[in-house]
N, CA, C and O atoms as a Tripos MOL2 file, in Angstrom:
@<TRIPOS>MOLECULE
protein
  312   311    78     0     0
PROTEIN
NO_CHARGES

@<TRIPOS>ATOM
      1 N         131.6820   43.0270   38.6700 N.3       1 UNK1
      2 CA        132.0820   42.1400   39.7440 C.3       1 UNK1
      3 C         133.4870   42.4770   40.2300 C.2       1 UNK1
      4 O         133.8740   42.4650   41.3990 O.2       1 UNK1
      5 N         134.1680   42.7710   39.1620 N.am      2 UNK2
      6 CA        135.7640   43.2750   39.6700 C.3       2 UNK2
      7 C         135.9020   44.4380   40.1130 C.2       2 UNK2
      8 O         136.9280   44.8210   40.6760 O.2       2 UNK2
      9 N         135.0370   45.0380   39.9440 N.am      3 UNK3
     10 CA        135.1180   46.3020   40.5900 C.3       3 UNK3
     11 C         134.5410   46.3070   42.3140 C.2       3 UNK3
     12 O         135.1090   46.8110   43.2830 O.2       3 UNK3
     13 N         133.6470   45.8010   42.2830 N.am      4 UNK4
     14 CA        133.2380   45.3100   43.3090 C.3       4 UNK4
     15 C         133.6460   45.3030   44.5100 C.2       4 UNK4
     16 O         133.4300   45.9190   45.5540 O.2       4 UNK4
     17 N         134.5550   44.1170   43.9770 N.am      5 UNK5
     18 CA        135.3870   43.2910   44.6010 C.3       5 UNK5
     19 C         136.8300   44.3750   45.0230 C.2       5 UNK5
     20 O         137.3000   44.5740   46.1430 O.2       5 UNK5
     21 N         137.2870   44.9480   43.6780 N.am      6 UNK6
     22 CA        138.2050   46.1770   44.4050 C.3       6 UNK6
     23 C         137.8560   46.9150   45.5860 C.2       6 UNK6
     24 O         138.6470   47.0830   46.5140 O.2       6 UNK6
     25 N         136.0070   47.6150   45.5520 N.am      7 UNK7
     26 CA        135.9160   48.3500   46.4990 C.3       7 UNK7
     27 C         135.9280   47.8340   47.4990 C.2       7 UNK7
     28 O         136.2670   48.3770   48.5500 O.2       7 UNK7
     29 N         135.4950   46.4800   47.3530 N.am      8 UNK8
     30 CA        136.0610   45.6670   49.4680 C.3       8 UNK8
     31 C         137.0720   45.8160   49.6950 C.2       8 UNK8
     32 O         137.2200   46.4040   50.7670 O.2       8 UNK8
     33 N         138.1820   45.5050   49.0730 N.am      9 UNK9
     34 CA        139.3460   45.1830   49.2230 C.3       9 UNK9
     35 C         140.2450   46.6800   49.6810 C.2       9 UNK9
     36 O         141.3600   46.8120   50.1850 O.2       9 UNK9
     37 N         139.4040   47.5010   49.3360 N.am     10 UNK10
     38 CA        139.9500   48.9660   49.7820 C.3      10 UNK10
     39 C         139.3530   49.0330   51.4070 C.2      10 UNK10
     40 O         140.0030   49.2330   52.4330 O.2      10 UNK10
     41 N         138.1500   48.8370   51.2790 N.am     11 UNK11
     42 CA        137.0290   48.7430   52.4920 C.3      11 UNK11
     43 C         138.4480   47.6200   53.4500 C.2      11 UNK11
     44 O         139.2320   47.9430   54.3430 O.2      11 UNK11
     45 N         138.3340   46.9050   53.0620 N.am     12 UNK12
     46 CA        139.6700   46.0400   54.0290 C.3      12 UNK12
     47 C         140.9570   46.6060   54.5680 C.2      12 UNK12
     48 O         141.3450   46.5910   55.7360 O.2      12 UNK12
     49 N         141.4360   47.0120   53.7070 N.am     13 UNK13
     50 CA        142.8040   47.7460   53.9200 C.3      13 UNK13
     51 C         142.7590   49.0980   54.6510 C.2      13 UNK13
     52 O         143.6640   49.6460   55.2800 O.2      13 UNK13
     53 N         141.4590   49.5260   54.4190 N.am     14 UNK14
     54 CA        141.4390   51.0190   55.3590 C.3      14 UNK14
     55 C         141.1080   50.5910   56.4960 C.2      14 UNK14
     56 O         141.6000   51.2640   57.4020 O.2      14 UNK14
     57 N         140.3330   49.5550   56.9000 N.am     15 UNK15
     58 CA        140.0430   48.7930   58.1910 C.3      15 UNK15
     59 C         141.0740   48.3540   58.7130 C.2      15 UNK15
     60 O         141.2330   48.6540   59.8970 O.2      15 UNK15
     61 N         141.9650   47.6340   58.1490 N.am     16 UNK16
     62 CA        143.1230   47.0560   58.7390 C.3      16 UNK16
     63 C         144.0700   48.0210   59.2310 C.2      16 UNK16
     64 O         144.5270   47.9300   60.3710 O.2      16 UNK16
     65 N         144.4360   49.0690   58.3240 N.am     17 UNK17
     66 CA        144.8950   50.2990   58.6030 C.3      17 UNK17
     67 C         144.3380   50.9810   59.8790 C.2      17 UNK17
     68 O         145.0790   51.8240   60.3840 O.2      17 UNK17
     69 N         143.2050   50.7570   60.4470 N.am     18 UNK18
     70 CA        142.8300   51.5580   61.0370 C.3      18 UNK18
     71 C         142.8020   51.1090   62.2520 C.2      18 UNK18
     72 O         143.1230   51.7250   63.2680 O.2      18 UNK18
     73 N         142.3230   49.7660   62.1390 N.am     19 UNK19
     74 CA        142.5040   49.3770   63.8340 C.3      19 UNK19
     75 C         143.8790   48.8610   64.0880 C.2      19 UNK19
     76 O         144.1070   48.8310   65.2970 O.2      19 UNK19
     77 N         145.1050   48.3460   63.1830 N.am     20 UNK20
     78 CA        146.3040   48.0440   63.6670 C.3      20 UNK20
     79 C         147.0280   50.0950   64.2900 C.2      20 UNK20
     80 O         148.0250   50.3780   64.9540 O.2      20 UNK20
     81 N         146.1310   50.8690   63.7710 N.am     21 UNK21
     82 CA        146.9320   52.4510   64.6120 C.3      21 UNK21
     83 C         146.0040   52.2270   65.9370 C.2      21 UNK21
     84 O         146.6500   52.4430   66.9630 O.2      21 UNK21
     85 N         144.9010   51.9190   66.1240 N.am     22 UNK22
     86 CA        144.0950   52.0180   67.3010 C.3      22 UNK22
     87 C         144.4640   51.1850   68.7140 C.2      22 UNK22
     88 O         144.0800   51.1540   69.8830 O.2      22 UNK22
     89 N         145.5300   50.4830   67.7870 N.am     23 UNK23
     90 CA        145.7670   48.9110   69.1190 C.3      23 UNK23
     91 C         147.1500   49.7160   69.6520 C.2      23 UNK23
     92 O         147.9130   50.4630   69.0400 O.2      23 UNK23
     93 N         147.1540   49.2040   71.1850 N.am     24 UNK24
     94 CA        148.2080   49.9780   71.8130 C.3      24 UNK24
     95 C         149.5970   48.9240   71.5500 C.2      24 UNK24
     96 O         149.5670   47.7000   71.4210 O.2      24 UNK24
     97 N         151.1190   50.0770   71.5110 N.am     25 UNK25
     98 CA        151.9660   49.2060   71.2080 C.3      25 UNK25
     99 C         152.5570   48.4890   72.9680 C.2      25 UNK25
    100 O         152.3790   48.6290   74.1780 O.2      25 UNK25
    101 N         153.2780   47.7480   72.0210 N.am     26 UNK26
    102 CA        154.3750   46.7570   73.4040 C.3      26 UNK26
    103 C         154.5320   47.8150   74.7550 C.2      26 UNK26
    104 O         154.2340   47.6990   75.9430 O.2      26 UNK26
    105 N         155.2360   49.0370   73.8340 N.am     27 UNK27
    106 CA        156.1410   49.8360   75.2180 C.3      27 UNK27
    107 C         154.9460   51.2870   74.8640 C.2      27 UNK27
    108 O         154.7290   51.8720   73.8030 O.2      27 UNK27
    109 N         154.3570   51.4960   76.2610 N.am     28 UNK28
    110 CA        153.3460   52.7890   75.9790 C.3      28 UNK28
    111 C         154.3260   53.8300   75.8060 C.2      28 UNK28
    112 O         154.5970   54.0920   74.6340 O.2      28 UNK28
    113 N         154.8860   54.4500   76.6560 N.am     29 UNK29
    114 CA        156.1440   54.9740   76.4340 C.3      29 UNK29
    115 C         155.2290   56.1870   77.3720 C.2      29 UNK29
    116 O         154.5810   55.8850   78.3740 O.2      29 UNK29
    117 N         155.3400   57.6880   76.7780 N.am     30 UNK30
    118 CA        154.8120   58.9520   77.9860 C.3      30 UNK30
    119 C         153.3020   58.1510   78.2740 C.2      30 UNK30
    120 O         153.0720   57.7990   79.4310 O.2      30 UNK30
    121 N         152.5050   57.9340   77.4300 N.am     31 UNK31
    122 CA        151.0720   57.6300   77.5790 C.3      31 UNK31
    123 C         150.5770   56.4940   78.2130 C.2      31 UNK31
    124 O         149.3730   56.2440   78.2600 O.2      31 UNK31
    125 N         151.4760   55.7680   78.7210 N.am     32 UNK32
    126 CA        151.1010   54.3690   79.5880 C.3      32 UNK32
    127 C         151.5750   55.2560   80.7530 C.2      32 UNK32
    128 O         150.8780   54.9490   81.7200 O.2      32 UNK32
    129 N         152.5810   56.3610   81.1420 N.am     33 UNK33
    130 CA        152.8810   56.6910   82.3110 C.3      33 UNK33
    131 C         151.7820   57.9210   82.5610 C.2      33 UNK33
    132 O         151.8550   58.6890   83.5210 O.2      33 UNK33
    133 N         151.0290   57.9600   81.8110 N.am     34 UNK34
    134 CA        150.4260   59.3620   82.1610 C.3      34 UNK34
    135 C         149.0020   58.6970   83.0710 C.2      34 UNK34
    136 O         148.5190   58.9630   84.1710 O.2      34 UNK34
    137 N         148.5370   57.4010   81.6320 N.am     35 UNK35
    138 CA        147.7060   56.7490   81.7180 C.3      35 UNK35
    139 C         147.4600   55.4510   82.7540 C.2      35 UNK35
    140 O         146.3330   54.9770   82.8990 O.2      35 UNK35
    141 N         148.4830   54.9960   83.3670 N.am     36 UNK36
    142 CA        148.9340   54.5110   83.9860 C.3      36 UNK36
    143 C         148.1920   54.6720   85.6030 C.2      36 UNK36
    144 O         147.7000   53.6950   86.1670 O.2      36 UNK36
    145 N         148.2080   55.9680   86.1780 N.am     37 UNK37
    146 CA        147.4790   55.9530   87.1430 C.3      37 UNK37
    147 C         145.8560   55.8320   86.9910 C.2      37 UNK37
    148 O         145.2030   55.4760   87.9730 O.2      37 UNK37
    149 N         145.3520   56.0670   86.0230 N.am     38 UNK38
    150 CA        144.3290   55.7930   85.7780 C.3      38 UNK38
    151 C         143.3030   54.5310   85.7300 C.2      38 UNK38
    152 O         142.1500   54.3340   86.1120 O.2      38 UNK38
    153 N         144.5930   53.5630   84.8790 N.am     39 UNK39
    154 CA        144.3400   52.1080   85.0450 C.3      39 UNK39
    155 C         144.2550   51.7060   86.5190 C.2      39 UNK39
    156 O         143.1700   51.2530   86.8850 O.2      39 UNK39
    157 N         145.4310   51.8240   87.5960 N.am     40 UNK40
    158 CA        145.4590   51.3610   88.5130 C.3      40 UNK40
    159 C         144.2580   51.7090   89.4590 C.2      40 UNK40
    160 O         143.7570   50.8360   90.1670 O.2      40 UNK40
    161 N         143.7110   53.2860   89.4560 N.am     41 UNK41
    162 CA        142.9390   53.7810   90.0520 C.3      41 UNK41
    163 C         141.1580   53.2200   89.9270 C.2      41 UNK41
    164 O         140.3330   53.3950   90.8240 O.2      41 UNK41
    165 N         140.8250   52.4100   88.3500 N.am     42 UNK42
    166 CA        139.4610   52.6580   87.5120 C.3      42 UNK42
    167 C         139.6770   50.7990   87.3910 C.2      42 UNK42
    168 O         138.7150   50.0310   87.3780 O.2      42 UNK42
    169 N         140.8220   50.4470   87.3300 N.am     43 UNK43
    170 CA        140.7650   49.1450   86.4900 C.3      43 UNK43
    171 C         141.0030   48.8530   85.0580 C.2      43 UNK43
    172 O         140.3520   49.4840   84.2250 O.2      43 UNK43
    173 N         141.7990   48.0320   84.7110 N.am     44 UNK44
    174 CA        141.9470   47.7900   83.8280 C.3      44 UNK44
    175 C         141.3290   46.7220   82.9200 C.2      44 UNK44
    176 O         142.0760   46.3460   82.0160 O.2      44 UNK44
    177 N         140.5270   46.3480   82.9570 N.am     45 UNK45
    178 CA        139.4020   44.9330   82.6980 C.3      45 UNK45
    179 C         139.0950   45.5240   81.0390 C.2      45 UNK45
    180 O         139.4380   45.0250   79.9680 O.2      45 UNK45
    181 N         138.2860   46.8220   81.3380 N.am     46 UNK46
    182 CA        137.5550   47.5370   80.1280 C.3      46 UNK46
    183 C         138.7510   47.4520   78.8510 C.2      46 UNK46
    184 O         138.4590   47.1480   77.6950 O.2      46 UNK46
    185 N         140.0050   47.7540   79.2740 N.am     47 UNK47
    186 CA        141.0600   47.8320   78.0400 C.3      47 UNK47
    187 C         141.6670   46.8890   77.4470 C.2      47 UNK47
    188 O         142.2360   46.8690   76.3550 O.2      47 UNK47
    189 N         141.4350   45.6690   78.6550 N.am     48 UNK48
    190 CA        141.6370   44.1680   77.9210 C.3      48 UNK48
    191 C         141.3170   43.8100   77.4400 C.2      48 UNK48
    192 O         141.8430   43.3190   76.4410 O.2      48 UNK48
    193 N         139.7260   43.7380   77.8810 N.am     49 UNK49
    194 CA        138.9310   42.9360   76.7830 C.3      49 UNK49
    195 C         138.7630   44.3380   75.2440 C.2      49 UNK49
    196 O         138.4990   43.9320   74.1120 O.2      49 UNK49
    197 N         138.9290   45.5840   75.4700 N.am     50 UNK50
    198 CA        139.3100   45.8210   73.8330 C.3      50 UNK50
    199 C         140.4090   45.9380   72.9520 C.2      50 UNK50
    200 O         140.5160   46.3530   71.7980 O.2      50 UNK50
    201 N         141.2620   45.4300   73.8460 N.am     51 UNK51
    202 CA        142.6670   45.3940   73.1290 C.3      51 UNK51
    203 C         142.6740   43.6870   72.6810 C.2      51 UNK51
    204 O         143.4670   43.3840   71.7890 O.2      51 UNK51
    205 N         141.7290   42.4710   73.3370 N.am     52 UNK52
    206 CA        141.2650   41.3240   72.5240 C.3      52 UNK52
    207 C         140.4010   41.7240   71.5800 C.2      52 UNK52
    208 O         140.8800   41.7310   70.4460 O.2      52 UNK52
    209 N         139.2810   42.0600   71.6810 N.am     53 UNK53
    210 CA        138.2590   42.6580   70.1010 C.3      53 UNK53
    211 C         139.4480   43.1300   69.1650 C.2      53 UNK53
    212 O         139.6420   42.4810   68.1370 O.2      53 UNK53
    213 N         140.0620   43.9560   69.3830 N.am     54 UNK54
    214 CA        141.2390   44.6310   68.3700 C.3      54 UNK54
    215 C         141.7960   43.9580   67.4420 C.2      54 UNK54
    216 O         141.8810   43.9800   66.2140 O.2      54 UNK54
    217 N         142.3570   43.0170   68.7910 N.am     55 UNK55
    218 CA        143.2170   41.3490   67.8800 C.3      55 UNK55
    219 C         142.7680   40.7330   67.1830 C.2      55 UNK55
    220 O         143.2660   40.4500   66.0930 O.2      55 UNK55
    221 N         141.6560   40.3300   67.6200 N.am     56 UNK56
    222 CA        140.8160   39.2790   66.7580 C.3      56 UNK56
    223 C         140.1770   40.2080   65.4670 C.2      56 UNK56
    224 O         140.1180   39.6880   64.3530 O.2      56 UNK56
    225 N         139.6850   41.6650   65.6880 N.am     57 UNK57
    226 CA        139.4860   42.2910   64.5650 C.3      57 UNK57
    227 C         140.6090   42.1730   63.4160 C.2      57 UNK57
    228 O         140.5380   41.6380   62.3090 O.2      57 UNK57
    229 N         141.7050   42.8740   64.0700 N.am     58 UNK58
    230 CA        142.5420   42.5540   63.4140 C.3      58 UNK58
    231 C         142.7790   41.1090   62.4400 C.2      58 UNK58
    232 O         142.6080   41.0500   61.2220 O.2      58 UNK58
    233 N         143.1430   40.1780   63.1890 N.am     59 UNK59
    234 CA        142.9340   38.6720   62.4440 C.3      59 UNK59
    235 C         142.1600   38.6150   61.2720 C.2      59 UNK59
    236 O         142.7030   38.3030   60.2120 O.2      59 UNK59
    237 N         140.7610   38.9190   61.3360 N.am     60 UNK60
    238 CA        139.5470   38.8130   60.7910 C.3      60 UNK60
    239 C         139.5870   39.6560   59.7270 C.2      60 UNK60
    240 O         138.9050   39.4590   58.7210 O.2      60 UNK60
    241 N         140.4560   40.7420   59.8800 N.am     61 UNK61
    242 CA        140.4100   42.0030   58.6570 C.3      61 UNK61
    243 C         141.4220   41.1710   58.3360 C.2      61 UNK61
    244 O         140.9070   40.3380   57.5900 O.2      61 UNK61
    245 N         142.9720   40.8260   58.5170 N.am     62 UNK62
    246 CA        143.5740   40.5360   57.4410 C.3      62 UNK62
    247 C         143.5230   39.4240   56.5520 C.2      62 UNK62
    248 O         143.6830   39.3200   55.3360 O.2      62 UNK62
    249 N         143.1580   38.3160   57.8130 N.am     63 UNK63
    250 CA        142.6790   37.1340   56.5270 C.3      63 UNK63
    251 C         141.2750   37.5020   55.6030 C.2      63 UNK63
    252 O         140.9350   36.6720   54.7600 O.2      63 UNK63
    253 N         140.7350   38.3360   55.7160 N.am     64 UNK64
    254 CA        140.0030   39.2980   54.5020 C.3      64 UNK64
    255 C         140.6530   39.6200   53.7510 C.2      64 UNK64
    256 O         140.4330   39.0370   52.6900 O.2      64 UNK64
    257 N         141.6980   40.5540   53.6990 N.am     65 UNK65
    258 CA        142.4050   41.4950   52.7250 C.3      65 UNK65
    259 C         143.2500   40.0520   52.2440 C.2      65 UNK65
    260 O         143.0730   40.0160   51.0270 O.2      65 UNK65
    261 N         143.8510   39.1880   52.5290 N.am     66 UNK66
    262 CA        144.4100   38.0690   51.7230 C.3      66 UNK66
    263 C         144.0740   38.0940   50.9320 C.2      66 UNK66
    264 O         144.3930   38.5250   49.8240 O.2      66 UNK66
    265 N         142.5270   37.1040   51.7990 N.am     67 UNK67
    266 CA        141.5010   36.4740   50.6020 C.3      67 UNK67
    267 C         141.3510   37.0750   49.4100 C.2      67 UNK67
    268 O         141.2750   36.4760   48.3370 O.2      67 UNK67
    269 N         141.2980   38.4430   49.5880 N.am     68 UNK68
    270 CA        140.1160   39.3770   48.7870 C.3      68 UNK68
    271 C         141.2720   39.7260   47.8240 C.2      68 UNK68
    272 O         140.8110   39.9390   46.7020 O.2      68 UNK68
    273 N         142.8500   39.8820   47.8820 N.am     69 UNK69
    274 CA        143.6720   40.0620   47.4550 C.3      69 UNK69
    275 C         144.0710   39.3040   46.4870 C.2      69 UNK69
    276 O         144.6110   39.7500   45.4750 O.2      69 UNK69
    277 N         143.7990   37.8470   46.7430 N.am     70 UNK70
    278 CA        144.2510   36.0590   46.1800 C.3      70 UNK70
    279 C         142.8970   36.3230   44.7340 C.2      70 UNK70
    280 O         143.2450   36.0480   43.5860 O.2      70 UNK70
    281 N         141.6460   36.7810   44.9610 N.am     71 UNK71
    282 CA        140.6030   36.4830   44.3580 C.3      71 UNK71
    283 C         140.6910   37.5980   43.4780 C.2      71 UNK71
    284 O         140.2200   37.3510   42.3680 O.2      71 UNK71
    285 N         141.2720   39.0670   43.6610 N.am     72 UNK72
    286 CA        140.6420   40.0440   42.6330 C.3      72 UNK72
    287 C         142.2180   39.9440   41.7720 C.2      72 UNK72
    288 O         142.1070   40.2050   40.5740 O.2      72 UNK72
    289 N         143.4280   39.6540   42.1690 N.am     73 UNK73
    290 CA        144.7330   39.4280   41.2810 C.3      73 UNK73
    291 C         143.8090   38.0610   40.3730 C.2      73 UNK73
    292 O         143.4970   38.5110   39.2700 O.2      73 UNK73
    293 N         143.3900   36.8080   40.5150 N.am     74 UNK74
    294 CA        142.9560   36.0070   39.7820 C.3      74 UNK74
    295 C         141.9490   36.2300   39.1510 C.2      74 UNK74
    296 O         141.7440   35.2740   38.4030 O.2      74 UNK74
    297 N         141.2020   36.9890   39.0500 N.am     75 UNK75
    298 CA        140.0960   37.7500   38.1600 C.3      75 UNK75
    299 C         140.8010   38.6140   36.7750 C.2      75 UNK75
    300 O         140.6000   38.5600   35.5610 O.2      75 UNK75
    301 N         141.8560   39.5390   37.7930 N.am     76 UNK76
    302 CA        142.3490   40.2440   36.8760 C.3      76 UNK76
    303 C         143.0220   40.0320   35.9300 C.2      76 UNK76
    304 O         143.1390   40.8230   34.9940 O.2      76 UNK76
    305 N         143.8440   38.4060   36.0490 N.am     77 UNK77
    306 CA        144.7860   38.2720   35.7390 C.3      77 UNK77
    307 C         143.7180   37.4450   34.3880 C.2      77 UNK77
    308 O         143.7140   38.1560   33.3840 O.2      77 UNK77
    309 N         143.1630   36.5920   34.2760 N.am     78 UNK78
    310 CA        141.9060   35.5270   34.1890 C.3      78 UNK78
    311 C         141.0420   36.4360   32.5970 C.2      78 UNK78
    312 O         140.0000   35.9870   32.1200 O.2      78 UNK78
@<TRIPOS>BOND
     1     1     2 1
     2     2     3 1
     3     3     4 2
     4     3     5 am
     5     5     6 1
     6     6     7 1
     7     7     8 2
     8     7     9 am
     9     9    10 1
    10    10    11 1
    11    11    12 2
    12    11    13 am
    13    13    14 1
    14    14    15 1
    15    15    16 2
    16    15    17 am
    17    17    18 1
    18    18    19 1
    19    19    20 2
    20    19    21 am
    21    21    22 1
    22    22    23 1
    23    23    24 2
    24    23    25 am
    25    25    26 1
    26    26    27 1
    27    27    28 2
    28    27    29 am
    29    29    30 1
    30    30    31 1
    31    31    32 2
    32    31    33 am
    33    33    34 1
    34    34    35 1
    35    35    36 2
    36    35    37 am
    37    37    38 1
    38    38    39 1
    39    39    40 2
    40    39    41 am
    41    41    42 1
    42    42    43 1
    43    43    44 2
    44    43    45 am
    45    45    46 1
    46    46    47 1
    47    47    48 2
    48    47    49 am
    49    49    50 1
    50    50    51 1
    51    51    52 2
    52    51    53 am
    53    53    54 1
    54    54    55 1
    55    55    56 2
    56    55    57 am
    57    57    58 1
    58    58    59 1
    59    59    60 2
    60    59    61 am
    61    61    62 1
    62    62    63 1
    63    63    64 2
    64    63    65 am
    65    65    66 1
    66    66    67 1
    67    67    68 2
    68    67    69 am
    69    69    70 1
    70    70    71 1
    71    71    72 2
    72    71    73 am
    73    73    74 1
    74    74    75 1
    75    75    76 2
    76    75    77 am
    77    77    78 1
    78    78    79 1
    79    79    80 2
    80    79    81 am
    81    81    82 1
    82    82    83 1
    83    83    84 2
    84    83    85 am
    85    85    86 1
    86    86    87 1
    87    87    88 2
    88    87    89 am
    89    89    90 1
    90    90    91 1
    91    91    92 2
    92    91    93 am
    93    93    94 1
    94    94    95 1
    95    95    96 2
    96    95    97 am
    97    97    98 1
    98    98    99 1
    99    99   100 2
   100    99   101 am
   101   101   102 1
   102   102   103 1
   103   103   104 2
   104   103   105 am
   105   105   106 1
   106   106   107 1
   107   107   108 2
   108   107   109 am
   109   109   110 1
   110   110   111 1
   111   111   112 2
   112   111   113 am
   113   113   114 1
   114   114   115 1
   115   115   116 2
   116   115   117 am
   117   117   118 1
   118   118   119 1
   119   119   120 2
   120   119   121 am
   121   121   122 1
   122   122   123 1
   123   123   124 2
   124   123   125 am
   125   125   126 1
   126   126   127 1
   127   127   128 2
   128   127   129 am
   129   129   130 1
   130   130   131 1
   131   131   132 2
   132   131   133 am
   133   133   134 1
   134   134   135 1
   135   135   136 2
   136   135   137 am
   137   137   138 1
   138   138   139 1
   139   139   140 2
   140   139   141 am
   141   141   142 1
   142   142   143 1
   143   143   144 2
   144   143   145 am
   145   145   146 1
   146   146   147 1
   147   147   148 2
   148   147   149 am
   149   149   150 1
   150   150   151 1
   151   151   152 2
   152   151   153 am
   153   153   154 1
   154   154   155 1
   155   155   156 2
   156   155   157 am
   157   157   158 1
   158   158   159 1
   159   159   160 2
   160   159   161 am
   161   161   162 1
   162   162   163 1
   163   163   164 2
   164   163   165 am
   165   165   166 1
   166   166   167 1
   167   167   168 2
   168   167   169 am
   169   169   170 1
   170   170   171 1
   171   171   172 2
   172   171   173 am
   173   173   174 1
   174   174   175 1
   175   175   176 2
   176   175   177 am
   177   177   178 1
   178   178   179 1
   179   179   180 2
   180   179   181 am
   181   181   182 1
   182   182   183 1
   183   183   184 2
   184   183   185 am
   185   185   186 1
   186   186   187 1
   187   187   188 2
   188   187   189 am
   189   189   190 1
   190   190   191 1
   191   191   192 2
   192   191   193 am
   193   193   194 1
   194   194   195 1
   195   195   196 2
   196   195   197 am
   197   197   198 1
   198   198   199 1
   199   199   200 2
   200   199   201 am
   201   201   202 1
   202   202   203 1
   203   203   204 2
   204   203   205 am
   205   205   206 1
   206   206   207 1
   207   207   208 2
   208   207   209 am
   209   209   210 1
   210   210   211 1
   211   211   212 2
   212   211   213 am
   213   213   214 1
   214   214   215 1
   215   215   216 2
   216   215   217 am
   217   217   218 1
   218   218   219 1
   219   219   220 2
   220   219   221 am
   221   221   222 1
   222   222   223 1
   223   223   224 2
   224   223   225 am
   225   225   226 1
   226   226   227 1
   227   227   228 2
   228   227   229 am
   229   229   230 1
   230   230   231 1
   231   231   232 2
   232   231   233 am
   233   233   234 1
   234   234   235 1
   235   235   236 2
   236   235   237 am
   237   237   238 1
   238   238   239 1
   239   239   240 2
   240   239   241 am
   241   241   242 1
   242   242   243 1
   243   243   244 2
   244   243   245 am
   245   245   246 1
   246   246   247 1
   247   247   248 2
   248   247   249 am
   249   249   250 1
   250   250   251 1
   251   251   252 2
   252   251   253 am
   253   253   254 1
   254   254   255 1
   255   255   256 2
   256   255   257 am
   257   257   258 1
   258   258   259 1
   259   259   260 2
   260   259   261 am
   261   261   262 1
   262   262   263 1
   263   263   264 2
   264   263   265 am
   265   265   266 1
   266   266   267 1
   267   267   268 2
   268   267   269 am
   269   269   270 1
   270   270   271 1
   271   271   272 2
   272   271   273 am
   273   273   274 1
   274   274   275 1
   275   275   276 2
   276   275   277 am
   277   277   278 1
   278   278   279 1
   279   279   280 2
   280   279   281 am
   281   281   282 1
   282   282   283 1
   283   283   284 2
   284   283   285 am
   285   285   286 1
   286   286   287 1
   287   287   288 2
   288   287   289 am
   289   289   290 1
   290   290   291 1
   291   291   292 2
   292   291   293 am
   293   293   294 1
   294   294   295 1
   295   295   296 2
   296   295   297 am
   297   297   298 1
   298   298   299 1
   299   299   300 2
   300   299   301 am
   301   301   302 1
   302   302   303 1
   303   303   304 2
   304   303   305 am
   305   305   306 1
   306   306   307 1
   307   307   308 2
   308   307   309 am
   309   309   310 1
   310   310   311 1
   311   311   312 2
@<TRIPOS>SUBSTRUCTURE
     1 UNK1         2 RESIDUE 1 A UNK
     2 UNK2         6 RESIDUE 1 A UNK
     3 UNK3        10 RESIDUE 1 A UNK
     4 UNK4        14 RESIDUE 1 A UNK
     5 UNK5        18 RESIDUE 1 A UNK
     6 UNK6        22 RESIDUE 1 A UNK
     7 UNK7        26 RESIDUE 1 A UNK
     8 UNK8        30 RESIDUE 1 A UNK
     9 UNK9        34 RESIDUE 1 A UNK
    10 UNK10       38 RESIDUE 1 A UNK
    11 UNK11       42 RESIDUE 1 A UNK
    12 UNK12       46 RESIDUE 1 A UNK
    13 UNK13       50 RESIDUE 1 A UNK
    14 UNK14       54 RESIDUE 1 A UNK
    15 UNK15       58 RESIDUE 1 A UNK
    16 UNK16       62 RESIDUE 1 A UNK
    17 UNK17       66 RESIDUE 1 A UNK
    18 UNK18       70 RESIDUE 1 A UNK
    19 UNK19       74 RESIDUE 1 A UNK
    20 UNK20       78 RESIDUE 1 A UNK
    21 UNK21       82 RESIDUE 1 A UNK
    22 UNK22       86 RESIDUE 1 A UNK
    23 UNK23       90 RESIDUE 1 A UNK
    24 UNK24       94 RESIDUE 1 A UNK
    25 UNK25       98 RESIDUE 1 A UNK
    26 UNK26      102 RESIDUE 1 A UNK
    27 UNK27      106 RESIDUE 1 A UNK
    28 UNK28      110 RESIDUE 1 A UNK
    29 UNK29      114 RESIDUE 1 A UNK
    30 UNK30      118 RESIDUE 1 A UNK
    31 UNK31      122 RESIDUE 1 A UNK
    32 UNK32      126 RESIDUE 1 A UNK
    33 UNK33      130 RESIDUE 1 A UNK
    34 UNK34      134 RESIDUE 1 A UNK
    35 UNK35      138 RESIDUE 1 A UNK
    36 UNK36      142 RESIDUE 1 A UNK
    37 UNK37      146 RESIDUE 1 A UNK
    38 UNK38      150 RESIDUE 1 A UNK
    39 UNK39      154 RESIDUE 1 A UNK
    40 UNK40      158 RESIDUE 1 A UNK
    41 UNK41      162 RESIDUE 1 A UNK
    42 UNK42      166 RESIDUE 1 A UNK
    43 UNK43      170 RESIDUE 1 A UNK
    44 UNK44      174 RESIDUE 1 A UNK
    45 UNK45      178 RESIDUE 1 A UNK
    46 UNK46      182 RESIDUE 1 A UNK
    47 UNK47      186 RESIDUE 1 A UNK
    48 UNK48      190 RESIDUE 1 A UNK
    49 UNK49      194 RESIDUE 1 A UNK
    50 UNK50      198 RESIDUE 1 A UNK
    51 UNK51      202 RESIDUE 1 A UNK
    52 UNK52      206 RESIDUE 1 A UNK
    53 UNK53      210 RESIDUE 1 A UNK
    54 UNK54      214 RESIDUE 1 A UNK
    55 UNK55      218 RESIDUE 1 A UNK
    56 UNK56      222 RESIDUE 1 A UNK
    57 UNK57      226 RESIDUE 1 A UNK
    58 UNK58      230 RESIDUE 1 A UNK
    59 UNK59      234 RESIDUE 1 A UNK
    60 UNK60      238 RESIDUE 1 A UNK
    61 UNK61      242 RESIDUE 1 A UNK
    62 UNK62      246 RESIDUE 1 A UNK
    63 UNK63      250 RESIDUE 1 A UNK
    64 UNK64      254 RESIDUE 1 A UNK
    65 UNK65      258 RESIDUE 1 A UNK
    66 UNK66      262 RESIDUE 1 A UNK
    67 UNK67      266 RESIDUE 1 A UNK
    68 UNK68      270 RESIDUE 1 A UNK
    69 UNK69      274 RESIDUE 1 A UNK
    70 UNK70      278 RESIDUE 1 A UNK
    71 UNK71      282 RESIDUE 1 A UNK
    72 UNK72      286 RESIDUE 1 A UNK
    73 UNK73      290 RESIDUE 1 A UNK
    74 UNK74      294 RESIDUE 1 A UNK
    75 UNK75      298 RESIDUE 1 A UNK
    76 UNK76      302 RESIDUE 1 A UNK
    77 UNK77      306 RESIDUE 1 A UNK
    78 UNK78      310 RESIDUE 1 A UNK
C-alpha cells in the first residue's frame, strides 16, 4: 500500500512539474513578440481557454501532491 501510494505521489509531482513548465509566464518576453502576430492575426480564444485547463490542472495536481504527501509521511511515520 505504501508503495503504492509512493508511486502516485511521483505520478503527481512529474505532472505538476510538467504542466507548471507548459503554462506561459507573466512577461512572454522574444516568444509573445514573435508569437504575438499570430494571436492577433488567428485569435486568441484557443490559448485562453488552455492556459484555464492548465490552471485548474494545475490546482487539481497540487492539492493531489499535498494530499498524497500528508497521507504517505503518516503511513511512514505510523
Amino acid at each position: 500500500m505504501e508503495l503504492a501510494l509512493k508511486i502516485v505521489l511521483v505520478i503527481f509531482s512529474l505532472g505538476l512539474i510538467a504542466v507548471v513548465l507548459l503554462q506561459k509566464g507573466k512577461s512572454a518576453g522574444l516568444a509573445g513578440a514573435i508569437s504575438g502576430g499570430a494571436e492577433h492575426l488567428f485569435g486568441k480564444q484557443k490559448a485562453r481557454g488552455l492556459d484555464l485547463f492548465l490552471q485548474r490542472l494545475t490546482v487539481v495536481l497540487a492539492v493531489g501532491f499535498f494530499l498524497l504527501a500528508l497521507v504517505v509521511a503518516y503511513l511512514v511515520k505510523a
